[in-house]
C-alpha positions in Angstrom: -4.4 20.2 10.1 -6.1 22.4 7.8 -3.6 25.3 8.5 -0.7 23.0 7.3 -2.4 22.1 4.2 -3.5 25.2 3.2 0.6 25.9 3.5 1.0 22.9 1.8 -1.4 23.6 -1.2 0.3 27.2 -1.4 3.7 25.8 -1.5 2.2 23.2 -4.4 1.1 26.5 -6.2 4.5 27.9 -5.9 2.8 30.7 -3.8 4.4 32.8 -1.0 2.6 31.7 2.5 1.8 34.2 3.9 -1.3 35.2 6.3 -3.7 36.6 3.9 -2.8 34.0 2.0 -3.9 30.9 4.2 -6.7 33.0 5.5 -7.9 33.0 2.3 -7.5 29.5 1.5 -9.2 28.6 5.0 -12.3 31.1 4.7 -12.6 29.9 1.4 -12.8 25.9 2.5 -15.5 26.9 4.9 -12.9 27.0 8.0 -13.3 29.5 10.9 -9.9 31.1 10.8 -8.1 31.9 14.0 -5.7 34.4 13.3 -3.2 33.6 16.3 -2.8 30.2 14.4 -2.2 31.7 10.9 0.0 33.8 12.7 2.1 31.0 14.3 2.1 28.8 11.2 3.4 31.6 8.9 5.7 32.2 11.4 6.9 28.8 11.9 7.3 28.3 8.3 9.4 31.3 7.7 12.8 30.0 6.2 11.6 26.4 6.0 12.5 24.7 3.3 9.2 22.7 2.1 10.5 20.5 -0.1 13.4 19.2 2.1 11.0 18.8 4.9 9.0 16.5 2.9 11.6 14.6 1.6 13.7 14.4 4.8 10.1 13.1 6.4 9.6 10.5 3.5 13.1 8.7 3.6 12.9 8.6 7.7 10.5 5.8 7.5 12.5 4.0 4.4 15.6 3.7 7.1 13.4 2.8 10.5 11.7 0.2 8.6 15.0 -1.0 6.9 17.0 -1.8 10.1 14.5 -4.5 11.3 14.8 -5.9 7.8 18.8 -6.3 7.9 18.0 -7.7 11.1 16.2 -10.4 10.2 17.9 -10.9 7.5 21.4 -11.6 9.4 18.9 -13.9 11.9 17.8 -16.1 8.7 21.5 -16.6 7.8 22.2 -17.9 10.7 19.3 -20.3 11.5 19.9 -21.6 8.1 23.6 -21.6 8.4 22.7 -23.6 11.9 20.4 -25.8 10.1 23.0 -26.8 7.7 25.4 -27.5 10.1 22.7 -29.6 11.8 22.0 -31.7 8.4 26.2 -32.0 8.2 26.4 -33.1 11.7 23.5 -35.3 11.5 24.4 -37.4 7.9 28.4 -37.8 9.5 26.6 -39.7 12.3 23.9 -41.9 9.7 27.6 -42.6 8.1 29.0 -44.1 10.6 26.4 -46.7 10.9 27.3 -47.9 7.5 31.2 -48.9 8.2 
C-alpha cells in the first residue's frame, strides 16, 4: 500500500511518478524500498489517468448500493399498494354487514 500512496501523494503534488521519485518518498517515510515493485508500479501507472481512476472507483459504489435501494423501493410500493387493497377489500366486506 505504501507504493500506491506514495503515487498517490505525487499525483496530489502534481509531480511526475516516476522511480526516483517514489523511492524517495518511500526511503524518506522510513520504508525499505524494493526496487522490482517501484519498477512495476511506475510501470503500471504509465498512461493512467489518476484522476479518472479515482472518480470511476468513487461512483462504482454510488450505483451498487443504488440498485438494492430501487429495489426495495419498488417492494414497499407494492406491500403498501397490497395493504391498501387489503383495507378496500376488508371495509366492502364490514359494509355489507350494515344493509
Amino acid at each position: 500500500m505504501e507504493y500506491i500512496y506514495a503515487a498517490l501523494l505525487l499525483n496530489s503534488a502534481g509531480k511526475e511518478i516516476t522511480e526516483d521519485a517514489v523511492s524517495a518518498i518511500l526511503s524518506a517515510a522510513g520504508v525499505e524500498v524494493v526496487d522490482a515493485r517501484v519498477k512495476a508500479l511506475v510501470a503500471a501507472l504509465d498512461g493512467v489517468d489518476i484522476e479518472e481512476a479515482i472518480s470511476k472507483a468513487a461512483a462504482a459504489p454510488v450505483a451498487v448500493a443504488a440498485a438494492p435501494a430501487a429495489e426495495e423501493a419498488k417492494e414497499e410500493a407494492k406491500e403498501e399498494k397490497k395493504e391498501e387493497e387489503n383495507s378496500e377489500a376488508a371495509a366492502a366486506g364490514l359494509g355489507a354487514l350494515f344493509m
